[in-house]
N, C-alpha and C positions, 0 to 999 in steps of 0.2 A: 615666506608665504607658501603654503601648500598646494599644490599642484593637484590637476582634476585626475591626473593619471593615479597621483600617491593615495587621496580618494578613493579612488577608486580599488586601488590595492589593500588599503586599511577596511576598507566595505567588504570586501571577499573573504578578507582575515577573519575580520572580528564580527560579522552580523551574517553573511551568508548565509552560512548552515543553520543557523538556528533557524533562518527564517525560512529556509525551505523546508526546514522541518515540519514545523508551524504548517505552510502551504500545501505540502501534502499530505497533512492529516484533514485541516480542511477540505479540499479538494477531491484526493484520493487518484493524482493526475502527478504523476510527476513531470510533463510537457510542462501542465499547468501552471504548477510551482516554479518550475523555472522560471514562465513568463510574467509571474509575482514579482519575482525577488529580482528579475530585470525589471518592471515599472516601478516596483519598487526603487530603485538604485537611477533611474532617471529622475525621479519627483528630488530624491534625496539633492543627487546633483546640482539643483536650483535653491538650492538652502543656504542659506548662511551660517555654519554650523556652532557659530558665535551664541545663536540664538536660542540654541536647542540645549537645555539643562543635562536629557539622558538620551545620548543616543539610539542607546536600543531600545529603551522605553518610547523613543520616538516611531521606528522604524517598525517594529513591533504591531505599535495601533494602526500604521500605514497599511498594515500587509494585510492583518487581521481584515481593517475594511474596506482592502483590497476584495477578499477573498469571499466575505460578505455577501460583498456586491454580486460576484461572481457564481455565488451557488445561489441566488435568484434565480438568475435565468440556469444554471446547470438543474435546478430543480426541473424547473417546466422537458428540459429535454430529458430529462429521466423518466418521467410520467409518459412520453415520445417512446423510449429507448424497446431495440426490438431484443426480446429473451431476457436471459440474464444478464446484470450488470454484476461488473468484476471492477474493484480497483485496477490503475495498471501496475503492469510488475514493476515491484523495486529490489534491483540484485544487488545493492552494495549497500545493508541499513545504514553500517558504521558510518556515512557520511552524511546519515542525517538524521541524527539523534539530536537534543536539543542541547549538548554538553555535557562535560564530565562532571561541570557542580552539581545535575540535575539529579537529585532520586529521587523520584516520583514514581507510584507504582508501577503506571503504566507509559516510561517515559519513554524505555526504547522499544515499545512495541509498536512494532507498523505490520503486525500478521494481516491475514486477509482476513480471519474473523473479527479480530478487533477494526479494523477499517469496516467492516459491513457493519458491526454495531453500530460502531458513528455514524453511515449513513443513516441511519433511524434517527436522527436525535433532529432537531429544526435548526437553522442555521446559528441563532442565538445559544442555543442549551451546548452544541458543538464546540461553539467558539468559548463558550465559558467553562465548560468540562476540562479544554484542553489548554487554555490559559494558567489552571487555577489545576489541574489536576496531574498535568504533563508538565506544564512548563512553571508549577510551584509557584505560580503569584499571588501575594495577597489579594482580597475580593475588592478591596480600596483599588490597588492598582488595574485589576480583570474589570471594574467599572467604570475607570476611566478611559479605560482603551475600548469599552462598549458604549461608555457615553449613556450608565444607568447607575442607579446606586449600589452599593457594597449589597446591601440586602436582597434585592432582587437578583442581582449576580449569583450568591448564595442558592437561590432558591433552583436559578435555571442549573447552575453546577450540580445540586444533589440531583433534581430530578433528571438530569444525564447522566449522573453517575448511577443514579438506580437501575437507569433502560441497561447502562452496558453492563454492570456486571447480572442481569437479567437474561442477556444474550448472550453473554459472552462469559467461558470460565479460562483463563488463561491455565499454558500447560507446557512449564519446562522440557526441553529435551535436550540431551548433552549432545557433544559432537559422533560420539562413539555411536548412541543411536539412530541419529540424522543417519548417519552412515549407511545402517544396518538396515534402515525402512528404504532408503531409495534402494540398496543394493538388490534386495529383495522384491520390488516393486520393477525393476530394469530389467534384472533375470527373467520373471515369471511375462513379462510384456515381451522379452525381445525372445522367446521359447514360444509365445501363442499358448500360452499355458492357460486357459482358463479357472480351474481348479486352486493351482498354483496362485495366480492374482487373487481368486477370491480367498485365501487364506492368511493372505496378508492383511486385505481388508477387514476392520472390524465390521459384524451382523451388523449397525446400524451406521452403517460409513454414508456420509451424502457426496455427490459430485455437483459441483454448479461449475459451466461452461457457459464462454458472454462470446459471442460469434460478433454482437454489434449490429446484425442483417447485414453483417459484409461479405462473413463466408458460413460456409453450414454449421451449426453448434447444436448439442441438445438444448432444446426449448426453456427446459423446467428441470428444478432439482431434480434429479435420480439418487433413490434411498434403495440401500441395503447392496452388502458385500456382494450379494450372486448377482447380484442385478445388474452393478456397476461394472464386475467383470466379465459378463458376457457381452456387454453394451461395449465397454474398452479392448478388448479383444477382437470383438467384430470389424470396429473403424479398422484396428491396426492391419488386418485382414485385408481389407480392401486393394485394390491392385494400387489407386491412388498413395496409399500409404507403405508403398514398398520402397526400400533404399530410407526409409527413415532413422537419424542416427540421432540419439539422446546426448546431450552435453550436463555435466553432473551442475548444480547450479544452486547457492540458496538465494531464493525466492521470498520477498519479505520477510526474512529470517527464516522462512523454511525451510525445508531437506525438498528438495525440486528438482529439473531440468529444463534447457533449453529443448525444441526437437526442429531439427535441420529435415526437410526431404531431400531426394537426390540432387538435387541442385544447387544445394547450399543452403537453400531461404530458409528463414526462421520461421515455419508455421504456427509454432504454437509454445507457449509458458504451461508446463507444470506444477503445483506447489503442493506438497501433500503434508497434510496435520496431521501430528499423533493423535490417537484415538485419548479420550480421557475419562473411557469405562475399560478398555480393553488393553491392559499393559502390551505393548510391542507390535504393535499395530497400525493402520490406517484411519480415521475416523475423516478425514476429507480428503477430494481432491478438488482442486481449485483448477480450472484447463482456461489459461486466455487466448481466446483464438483472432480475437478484431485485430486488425492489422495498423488500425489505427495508433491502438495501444500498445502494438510489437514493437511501432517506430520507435518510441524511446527506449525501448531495450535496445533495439540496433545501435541506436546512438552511443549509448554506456556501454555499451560492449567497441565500441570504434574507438571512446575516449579512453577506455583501460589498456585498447592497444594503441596508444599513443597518435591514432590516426584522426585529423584536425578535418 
């Protein structure tokens, strides 16, 4: 007979990850996603798994309208939310991509543009987008786990798939380049280089910064390369911002850093997109400054160093 602990070990195995995969594209939390794929893995627990035909086709619809439920009310405190909203940082994708069977276009992206796409999309059009478009399910099965027909599934997947690739062009960058745009971006910020920063940045680079109303952020996108480095230069400026030390870092797959003040503390996630009119360039920076959202970076960075 199987024990709740071996359960539990086979749960971590074999459904985890995907389903926090799942959970943070929904969400765009990775806190959140974890506390999924724990109610998840408690409901499970009370099952008799005699009964259950597909495991992960089971656990799957569970999470799904888990998560449902949860961007209800995450909608209304968004409509709340003070400045801009940022997904939180996620610094290790590889762990949560939906599998190695998966090729779906956009299976292993978890960028910050493709996450702010999806936030446009209603929680239905979302949840079928990435059902049917990440995680490759037929619309038979993406309407059983919606609990609507094949057709209608169909209809909310295209029309989510239209919004993203409307807002969103995705944009390979090897490692070599990651390299070369933080390296370039680090030098010209830890010089106060104004000039220098704005030449990395592409003419129409935006920045979005999510403070949260916890601590100071810029309000509202800031567009254009001169703009954004004399704005990014000024903060670094600031006598608050002195002893600030960069830790190299990819950042939703991106070329990014952690940034430490003098005392250690993590103030803020960088993430910078290549530009995708201006070869070797900037064309975002992503800055999360809510500390709310930093927690879990704290955390992933505590469990990488083995500290429990």
């Amino acid at each position: 007979m199987t024990t709740l602990a071996e359960r539990a070990l086979r749960y971590d195995r074999e459904h985890a990850r995907s389903l926090r995969a799942l959970s943070y594209r929904m969400l765009g939390s990775r806190a959140e996603a974890e506390d999924i794929v724990q109610e998840a893995w408690m409901r499970w627990a009370e099952v008799d798994e005699s009964t259950v035909q597909h495991a992960g086709a089971f656990l799957s619809r569970l999470v799904t309208n888990l998560c449902l439920d949860k961007l209800g009310s995450a909608a209304a405190r968004r409509e709340q939310y003070v400045g801009v909203w940022l997904p939180e940082p996620l610094l290790d994708e590889a762990g949560w991509s939906p599998g190695p069977e998966v090729q779906a276009e956009f299976a292993e992206d978890v960028s910050v543009a493709f996450m702010l796409a999806l936030e446009r999309l209603s929680p239905l059009e979302r949840a079928a987008f990435l059902l049917h478009d990440v995680f490759d399910l037929d619309f038979d099965e993406v309407g059983r786990r919606l609990e609507r027909d094949a057709a209608a599934c169909r209809k909310l997947a295209s029309r989510a798939r239209n919004h993203v690739k409307t807002d969103y062009a995705r944009h390979e960058v090897d490692a070599e380049e990651r390299d070369r745009l933080f390296n370039a971006f680090s030098e010209a910020l830890g010089s106060l280089d104004v000039d220098a920063l704005a030449r990395v940045l592409a003419d129409d680079c935006v920045m979005l910064a999510d403070g949260g109303g916890k601590v100071s952020a810029v309000a509202r996108p800031l567009h254009g390369g001169a703009l954004i480095a004399q704005t990014f230069i000024g903060f670094a400026r600031l006598p608050t911002s002195q002893g600030w030390r960069l830790q190299a870092m990819r950042i939703n797959g991106l070329p990014g850093c952690l940034v430490f003040d003098a005392a250690g503390t993590l103030v803020q996630t960088i993430a910078l997109a290549p530009s995708a009119t201006e070869s070797g360039r900037i064309g975002a920076l992503y800055v999360q400054r809510n500390p709310d959202k930093l927690a879990g970076v704290l955390a992933a960075l505590e469990r990488s160093a083995g500290v429990v």
